[in-house]
TORMAR-506767 format. One record per residue: residue number from 0; x, y, z negated of N, C-alpha, C in turn. Coordinates in Angstrom, 1 decimal. Example, Ala and Ser with C-alpha at 12.3 -4.5 7.8 and 13.67 -1.06 7.14 Angstrom:
BEGIN
   doba      n_x      n_y      n_z     ca_x     ca_y     ca_z      c_x      c_y      c_z
      0     13.2     -5.7     -7.8     12.3     -4.5     -7.8     13.2     -3.3     -7.8
      1     12.8     -2.2     -7.1     13.7     -1.1     -7.1     12.9      0.0     -7.9
END
This chain:
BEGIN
   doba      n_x      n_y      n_z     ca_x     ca_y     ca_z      c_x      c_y      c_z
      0     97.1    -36.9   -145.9     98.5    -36.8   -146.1     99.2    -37.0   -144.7
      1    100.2    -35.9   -144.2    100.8    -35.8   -143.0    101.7    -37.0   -143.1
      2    101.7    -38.1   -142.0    103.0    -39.1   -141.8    103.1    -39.1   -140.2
      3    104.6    -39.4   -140.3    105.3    -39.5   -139.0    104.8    -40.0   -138.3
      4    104.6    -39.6   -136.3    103.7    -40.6   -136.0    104.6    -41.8   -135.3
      5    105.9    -42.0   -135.6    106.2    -43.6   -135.3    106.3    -44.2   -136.8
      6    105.8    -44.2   -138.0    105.5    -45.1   -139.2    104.8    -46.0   -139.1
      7    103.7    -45.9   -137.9    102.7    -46.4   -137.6    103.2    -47.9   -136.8
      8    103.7    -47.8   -136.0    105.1    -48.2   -135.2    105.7    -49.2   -136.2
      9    106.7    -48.2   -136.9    107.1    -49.2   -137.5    106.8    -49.9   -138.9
     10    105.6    -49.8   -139.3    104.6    -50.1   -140.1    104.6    -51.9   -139.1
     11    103.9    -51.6   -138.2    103.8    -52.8   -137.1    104.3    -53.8   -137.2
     12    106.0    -53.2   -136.7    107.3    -53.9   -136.6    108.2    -54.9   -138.0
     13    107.7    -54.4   -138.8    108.1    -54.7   -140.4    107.4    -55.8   -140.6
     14    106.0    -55.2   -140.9    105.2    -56.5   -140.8    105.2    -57.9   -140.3
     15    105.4    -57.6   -138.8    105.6    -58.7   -138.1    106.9    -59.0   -138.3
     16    107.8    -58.9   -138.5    109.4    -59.4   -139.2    108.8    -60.2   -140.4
     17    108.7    -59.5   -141.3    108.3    -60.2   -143.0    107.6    -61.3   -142.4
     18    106.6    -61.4   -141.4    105.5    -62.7   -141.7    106.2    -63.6   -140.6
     19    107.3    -63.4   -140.0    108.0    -64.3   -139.5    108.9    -65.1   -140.3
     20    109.7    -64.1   -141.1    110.4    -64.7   -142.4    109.6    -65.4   -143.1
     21    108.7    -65.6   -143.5    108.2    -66.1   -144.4    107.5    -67.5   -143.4
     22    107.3    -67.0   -141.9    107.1    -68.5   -141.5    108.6    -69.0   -141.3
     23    109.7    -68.9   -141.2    111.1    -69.4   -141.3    110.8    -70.3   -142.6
     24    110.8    -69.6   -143.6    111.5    -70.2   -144.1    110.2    -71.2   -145.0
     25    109.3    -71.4   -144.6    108.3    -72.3   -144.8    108.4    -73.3   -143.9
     26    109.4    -73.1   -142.6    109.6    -74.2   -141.6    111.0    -74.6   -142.4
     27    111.8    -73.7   -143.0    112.8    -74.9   -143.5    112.7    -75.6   -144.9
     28    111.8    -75.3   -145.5    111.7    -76.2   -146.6    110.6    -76.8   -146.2
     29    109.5    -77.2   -145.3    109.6    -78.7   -144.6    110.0    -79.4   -144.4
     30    111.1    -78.6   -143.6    111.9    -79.5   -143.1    113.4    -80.7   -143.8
     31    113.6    -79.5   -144.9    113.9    -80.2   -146.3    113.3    -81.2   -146.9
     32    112.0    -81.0   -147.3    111.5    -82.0   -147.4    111.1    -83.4   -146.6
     33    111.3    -83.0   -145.5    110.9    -84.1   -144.6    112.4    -85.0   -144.3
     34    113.5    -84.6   -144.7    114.8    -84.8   -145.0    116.1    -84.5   -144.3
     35    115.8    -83.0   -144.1    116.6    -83.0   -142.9    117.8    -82.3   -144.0
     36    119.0    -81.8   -143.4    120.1    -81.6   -144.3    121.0    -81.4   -143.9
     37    121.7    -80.6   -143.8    123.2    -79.5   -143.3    124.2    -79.5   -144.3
     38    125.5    -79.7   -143.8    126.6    -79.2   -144.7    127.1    -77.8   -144.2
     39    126.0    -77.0   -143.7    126.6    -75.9   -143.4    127.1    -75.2   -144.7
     40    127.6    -74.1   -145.0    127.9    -73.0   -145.8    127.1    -72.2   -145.8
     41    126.8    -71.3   -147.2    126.4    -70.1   -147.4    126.4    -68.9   -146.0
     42    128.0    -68.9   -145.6    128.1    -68.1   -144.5    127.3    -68.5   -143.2
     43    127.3    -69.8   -142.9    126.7    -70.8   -141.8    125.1    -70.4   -141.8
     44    125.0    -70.6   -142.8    123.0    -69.9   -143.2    123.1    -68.5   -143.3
     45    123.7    -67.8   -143.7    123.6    -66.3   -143.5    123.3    -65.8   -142.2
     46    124.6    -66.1   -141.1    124.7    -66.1   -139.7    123.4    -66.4   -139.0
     47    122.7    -67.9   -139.3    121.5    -68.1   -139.1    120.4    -67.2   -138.9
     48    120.0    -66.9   -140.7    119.0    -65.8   -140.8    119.3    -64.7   -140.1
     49    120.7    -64.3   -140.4    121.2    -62.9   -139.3    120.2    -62.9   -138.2
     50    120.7    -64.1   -136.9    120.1    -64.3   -135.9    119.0    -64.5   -135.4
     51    118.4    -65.2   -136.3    116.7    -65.3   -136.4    116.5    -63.5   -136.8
     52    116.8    -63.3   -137.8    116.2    -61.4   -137.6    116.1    -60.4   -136.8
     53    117.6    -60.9   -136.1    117.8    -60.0   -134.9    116.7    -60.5   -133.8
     54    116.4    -61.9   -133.5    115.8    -62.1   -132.5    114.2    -61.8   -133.1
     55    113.9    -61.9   -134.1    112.5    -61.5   -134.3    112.3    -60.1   -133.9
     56    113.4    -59.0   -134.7    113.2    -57.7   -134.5    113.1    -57.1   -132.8
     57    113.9    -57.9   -132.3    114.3    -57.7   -130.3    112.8    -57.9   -129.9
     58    112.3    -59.3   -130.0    111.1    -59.8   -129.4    109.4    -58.9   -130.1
     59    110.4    -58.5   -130.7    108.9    -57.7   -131.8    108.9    -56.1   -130.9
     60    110.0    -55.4   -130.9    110.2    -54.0   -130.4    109.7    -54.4   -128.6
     61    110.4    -54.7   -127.9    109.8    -55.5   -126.9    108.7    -55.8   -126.7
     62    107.4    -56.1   -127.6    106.2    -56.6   -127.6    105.6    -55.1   -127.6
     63    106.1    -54.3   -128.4    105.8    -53.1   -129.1    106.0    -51.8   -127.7
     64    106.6    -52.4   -127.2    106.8    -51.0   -125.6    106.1    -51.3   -125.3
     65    105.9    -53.0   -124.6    104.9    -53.4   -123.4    103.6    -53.1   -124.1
     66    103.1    -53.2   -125.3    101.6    -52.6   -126.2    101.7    -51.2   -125.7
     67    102.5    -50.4   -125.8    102.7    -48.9   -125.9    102.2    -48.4   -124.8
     68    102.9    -49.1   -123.5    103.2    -48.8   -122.1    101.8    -49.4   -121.6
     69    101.0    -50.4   -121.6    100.1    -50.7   -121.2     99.1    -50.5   -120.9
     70     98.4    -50.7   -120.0     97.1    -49.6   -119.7     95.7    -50.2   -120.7
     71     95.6    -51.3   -120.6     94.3    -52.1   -121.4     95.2    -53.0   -122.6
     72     94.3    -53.8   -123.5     94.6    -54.3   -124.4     94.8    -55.6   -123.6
     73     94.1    -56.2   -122.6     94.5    -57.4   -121.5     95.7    -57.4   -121.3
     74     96.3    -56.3   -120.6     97.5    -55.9   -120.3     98.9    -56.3   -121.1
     75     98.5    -55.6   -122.2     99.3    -56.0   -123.4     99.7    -57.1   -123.5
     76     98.6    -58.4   -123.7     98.7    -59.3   -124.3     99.3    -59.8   -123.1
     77     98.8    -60.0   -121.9     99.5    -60.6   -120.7    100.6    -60.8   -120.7
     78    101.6    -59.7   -121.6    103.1    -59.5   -121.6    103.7    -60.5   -122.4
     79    103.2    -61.1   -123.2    103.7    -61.7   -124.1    103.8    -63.1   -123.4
     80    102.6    -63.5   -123.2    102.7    -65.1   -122.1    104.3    -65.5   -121.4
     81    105.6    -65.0   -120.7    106.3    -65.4   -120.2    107.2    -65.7   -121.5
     82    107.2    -64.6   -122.5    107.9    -65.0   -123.9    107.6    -66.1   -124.3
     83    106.6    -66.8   -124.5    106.1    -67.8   -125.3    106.8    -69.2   -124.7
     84    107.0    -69.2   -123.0    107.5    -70.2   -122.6    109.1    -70.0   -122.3
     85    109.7    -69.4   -123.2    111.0    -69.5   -123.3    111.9    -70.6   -124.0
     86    111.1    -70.9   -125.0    111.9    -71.9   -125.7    111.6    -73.0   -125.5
     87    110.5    -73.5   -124.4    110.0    -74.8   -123.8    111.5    -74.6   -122.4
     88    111.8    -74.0   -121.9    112.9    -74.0   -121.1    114.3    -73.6   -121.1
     89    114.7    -74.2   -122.2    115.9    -73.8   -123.1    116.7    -74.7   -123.4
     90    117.4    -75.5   -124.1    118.0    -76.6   -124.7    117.4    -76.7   -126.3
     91    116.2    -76.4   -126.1    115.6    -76.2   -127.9    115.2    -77.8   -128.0
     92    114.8    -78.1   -126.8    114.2    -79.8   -127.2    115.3    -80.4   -126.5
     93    115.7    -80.4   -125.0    116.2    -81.3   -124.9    117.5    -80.5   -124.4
     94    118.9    -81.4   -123.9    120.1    -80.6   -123.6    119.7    -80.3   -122.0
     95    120.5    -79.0   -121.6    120.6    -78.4   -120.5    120.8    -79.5   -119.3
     96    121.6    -80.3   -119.3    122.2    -80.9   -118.7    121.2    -82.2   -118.1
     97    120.5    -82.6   -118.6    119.1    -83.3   -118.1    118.3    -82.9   -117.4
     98    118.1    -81.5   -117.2    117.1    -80.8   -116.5    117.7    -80.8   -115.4
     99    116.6    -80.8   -114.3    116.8    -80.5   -112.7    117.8    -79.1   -112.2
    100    118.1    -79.0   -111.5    119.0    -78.3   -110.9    118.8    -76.7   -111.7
    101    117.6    -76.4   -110.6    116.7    -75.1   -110.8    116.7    -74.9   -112.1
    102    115.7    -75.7   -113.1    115.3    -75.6   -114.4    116.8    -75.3   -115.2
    103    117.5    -76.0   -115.0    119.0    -75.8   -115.8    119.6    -74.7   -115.3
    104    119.3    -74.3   -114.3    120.2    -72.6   -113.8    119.1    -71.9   -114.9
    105    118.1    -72.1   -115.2    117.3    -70.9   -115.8    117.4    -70.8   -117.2
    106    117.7    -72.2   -117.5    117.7    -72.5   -118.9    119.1    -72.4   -119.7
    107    120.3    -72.3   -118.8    121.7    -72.0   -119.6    121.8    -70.2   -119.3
    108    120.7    -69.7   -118.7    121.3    -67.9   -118.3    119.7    -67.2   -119.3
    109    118.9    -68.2   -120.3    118.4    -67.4   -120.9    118.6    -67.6   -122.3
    110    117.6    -66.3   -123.1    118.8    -66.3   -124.6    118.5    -66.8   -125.1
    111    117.2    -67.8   -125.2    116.7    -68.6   -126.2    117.8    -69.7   -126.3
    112    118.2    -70.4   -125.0    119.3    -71.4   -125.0    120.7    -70.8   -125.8
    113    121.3    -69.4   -125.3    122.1    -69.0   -126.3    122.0    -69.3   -128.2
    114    120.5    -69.0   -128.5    120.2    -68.4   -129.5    120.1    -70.2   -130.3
    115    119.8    -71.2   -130.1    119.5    -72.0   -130.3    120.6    -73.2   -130.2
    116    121.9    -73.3   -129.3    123.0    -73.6   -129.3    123.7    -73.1   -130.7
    117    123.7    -71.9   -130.8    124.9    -70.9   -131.9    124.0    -71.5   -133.0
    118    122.6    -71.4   -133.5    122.1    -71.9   -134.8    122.4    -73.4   -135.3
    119    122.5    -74.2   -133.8    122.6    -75.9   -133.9    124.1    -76.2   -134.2
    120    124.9    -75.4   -133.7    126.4    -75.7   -134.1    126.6    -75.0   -135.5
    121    126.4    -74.2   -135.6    126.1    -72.9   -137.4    125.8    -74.2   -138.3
    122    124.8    -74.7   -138.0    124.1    -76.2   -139.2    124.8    -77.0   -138.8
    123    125.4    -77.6   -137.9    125.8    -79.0   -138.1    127.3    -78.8   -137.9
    124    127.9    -77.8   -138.6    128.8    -77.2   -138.8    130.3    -77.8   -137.5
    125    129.9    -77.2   -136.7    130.9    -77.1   -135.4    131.2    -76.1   -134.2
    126    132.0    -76.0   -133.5    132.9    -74.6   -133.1    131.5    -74.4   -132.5
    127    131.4    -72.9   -132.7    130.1    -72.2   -132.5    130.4    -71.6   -130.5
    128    132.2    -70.9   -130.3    132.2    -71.0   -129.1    131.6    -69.6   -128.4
    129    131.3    -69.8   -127.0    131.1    -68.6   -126.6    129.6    -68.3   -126.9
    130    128.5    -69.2   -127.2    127.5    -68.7   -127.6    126.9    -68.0   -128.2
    131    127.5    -67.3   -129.5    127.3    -66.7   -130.2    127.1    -65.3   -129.6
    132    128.2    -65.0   -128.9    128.4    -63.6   -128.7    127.5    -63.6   -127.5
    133    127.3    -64.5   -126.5    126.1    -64.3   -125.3    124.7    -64.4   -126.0
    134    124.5    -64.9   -127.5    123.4    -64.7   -128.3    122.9    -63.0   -128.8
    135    124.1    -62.9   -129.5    124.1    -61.8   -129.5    123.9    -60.4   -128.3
    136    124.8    -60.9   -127.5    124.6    -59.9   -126.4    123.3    -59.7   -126.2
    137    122.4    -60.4   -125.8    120.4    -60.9   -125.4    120.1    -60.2   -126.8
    138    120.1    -60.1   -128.1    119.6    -59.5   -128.8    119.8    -58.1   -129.6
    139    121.4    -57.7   -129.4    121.6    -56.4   -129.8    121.2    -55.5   -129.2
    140    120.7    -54.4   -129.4    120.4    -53.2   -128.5    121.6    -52.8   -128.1
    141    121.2    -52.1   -126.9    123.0    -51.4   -125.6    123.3    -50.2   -126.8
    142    124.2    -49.8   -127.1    124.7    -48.8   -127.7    125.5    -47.8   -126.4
    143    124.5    -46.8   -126.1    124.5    -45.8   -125.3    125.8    -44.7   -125.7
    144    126.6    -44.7   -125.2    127.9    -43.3   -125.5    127.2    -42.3   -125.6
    145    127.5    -41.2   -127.0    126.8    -40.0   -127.4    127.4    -39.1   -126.3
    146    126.5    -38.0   -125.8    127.2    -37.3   -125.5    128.5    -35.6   -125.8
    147    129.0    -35.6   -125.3    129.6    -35.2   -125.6    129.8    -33.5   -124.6
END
């Protein structure tokens, strides 16, 4: 049976979205259980998952060029390594403002620190601010003017 040959692609891409959702949200009902607890809103958790999707879907397509583009399967994988240590230099563990000079110029200008600010104020329900939208910015694709 003839199929498209980017289904394959995004056969890939899908995949790895679903089995991240499914580790999401096995990380939050741990963490429920372990007692953690938000007075966010319905909307507050939507927003959330929103952003968690978009950034899975970004970091997944991204994975998926540098696979595409790459000359060996070493190659490939080598791409991912700088990804992995993004949210070790972020404000995910500790705030920006503690880190040394250098480390804190790198750590307020990348999106994990965006992405992770906007989720922490979303839950503990407080002005979310300009992060959001520099969250977003790092994870929406550029929308190119059609031509005309």
């Amino acid at each position: 049976m003839p199929i498209h040959h980017s289904a394959v692609l995004w056969d890939n891409v899908l995949t790895s979205l679903v089995s991240n959702v499914i580790t999401v949200i096995v990380i939050i009902l741990v963490s429920l259980i372990m007692g953690f607890r938000s007075s966010a809103g319905v909307l507050s958790w939507l927003a959330v998952a929103g952003i968690l999707i978009l950034f899975t879907l970004t970091l997944t397509w991204i994975a998926a060029i540098a696979g595409l583009s790459a000359k060996s399967v070493a190659g490939a994988s080598a791409f991912s390594y700088p990804l992995i240590f993004l949210p070790f230099i972020s404000s995910a563990f500790v705030p920006t403002d503690t880190m040394p000079t250098v480390v804190r110029a790198f750590a307020e200008n990348q999106p994990v620190t965006s992405i992770v600010n906007t989720i922490r104020s979303l839950l503990s329900c407080q002005p979310v601010g300009n992060d959001i939208w520099i969250a977003l910015t790092w994870i929406l694709p550029e929308q190119k003017p059609s031509k005309s």
